[in-house]
DONULO-654518 format. One record per residue (C-alpha): residue in one letter; x, y, z. Coordinates in steps of 0.02 Angstrom, whole numbers, plus 32768, in hexadecimal, padded with zeros to 4 digits. Example, Ala and Ser with C-alpha at 12.3 -4.5 7.8 and 13.67 -1.06 7.14 Angstrom:
<atoms>
   aa     xx     yy     zz
    A   8267   7F1F   8186
    S   82AC   7FCB   8165
</atoms>
This chain:
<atoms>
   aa     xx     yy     zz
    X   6235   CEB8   034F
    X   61EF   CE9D   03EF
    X   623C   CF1B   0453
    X   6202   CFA2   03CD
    X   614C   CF54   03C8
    X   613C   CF5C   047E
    X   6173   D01F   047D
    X   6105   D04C   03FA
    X   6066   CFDC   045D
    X   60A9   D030   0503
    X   6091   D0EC   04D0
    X   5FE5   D0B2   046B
    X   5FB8   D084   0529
    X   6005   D11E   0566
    X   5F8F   D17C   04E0
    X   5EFA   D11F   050F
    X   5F01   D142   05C8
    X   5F1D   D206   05A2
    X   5E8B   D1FA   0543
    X   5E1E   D1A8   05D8
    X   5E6D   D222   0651
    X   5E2B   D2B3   05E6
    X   5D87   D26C   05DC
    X   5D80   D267   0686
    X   5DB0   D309   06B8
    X   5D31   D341   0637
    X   5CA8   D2EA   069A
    X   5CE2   D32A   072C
    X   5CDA   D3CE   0707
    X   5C23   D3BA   06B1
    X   5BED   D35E   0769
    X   5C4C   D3C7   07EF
    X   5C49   D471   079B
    X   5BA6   D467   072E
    X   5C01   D4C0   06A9
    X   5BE9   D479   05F7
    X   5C8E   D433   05A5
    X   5CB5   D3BD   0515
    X   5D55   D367   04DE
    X   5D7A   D33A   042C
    X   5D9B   D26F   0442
    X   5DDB   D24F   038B
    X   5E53   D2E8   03AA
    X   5EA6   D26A   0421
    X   5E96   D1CF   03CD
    X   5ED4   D1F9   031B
    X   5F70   D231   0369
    X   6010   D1C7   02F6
    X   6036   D175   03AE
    X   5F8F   D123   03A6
    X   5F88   D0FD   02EF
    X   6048   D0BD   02FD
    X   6017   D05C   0396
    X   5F8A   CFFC   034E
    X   5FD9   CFC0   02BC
    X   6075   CF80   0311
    X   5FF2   CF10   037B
    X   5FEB   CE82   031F
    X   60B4   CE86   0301
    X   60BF   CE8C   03D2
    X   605D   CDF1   03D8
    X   60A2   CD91   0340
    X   6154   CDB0   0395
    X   6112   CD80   0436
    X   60CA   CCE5   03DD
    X   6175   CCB1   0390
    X   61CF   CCD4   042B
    X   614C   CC64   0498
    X   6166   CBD4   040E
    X   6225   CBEB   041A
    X   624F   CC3A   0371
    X   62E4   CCBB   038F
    X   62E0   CCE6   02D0
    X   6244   CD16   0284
</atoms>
């Protein structure tokens, strides 16, 4: 359970940073170039990596919970 919860928290990091790093480049574009662009953030955040990712959260830290208390069966 905890290996697969801290995959699925992983690539909703993964997701997140892509998202930033589009952002940026959009604002650098707009500053350096002058030219007008736009990026479509919920494109990027409704992807099923993100949803996935935040709903297996609160299993990563429950699992890291039981592990930290010493519970090996949950």
């Amino acid at each position: 359970m905890l290996i697969g919860s801290l995959i699925g928290v992983a690539l909703l990091c993964f997701q997140l940073l892509v998202v930033a790093a589009s952002i940026g480049d959009v604002g650098v574009v707009c500053f350096l170039l002058g030219e007008e662009a736009s990026y479509n953030l919920a494109e990027g955040l409704l992807m099923p990596i993100v949803v996935g990712g935040i709903m297996l959260t609160p299993l990563f830290i429950y699992s890291l919970v039981c592990i930290h208390r010493g519970q090996t069966s949950l």
